[in-house]
Phi, psi and omega in degrees: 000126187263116174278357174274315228299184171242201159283322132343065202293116167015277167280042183037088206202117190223115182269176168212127172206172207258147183270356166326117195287350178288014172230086190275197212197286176312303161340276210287315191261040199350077170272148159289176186278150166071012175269330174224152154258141169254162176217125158260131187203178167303074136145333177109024203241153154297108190269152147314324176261015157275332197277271188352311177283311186324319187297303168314325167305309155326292153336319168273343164294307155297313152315357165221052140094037160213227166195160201250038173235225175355121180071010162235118177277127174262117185260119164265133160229118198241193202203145161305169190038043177260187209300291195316345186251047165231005199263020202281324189300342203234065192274016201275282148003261211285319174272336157335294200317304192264031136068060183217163154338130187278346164232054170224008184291327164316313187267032154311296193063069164297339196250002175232119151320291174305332179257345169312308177316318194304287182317306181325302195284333173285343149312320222246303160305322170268021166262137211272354171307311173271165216273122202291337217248014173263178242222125169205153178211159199226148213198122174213132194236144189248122190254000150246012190237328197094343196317183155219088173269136178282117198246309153255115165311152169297150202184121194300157192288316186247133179246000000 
């Protein structure tokens, strides 16, 4: 534990990542300590109660004399192989997680990274909670190459 570090991360930097330990967030997007906050969840994905935190994140970003807008960036980040696509047995699960109908669970894209990333990050765009002028991108990282391919450039949530 760095007793310098702040609350504040550094690079103004917020990941959204998968708790799968072969994808560390910092690691693969080869951060320092104290530079980003991660939000970790089951695939790596945007929920209704990650847009919730985010908005609370915000919220804590501005009580400490700053804002989770202009110069801060939201990283979606998923991986190839994850968990969440061995979860088909369990749409109970799965419609809960992502708070929609179990036969409305196909437009998820639980079984493709890259159009998930997608879904996301357009998620992220209609949530009116967040700051039109932060900064998002979208990222699937490959857990047999190391690779990062970009699916969304960074690009403000809103013009």
């Amino acid at each position: 534990m760095d007793a310098e570090l702040k609350i504040m991360p550094s690079a103004r930097t917020i990941v959204i990542g998968c708790v799968d330990p072969r994808v560390d967030p910092g690691e693969v997007l080869g951060l320092e300590p104290g530079e980003a906050a991660v939000v970790r969840n089951v695939g790596g994905r945007v929920t209704p109660g990650l847009l919730a935190e985010l908005v609370m994140l915000r919220k804590v970003t501005q009580a400490a004399g700053g804002d989770l807008a202009a110069g801060w960036n939201l990283v979606v980040l998923q991986h190839t192989d994850c968990g969440i696509t061995r979860l088909d047995g369990s749409p109970e699960l799965l419609s809960s997680f992502f708070g929609v109908a179990e036969d409305q669970l196909a437009a998820k894209a639980i079984h493709d990274p890259h159009a998930a990333v997608a879904l996301d990050v357009a998620a992220l765009r209609a949530e009116p909670g967040l700051a039109n002028t932060t900064l998002v991108s979208g990222l699937v990282y490959d857990v047999a190459t190391g690779l990062i391919q970009t699916v969304a450039e960074a690009a403000p949530l809103r013009n």
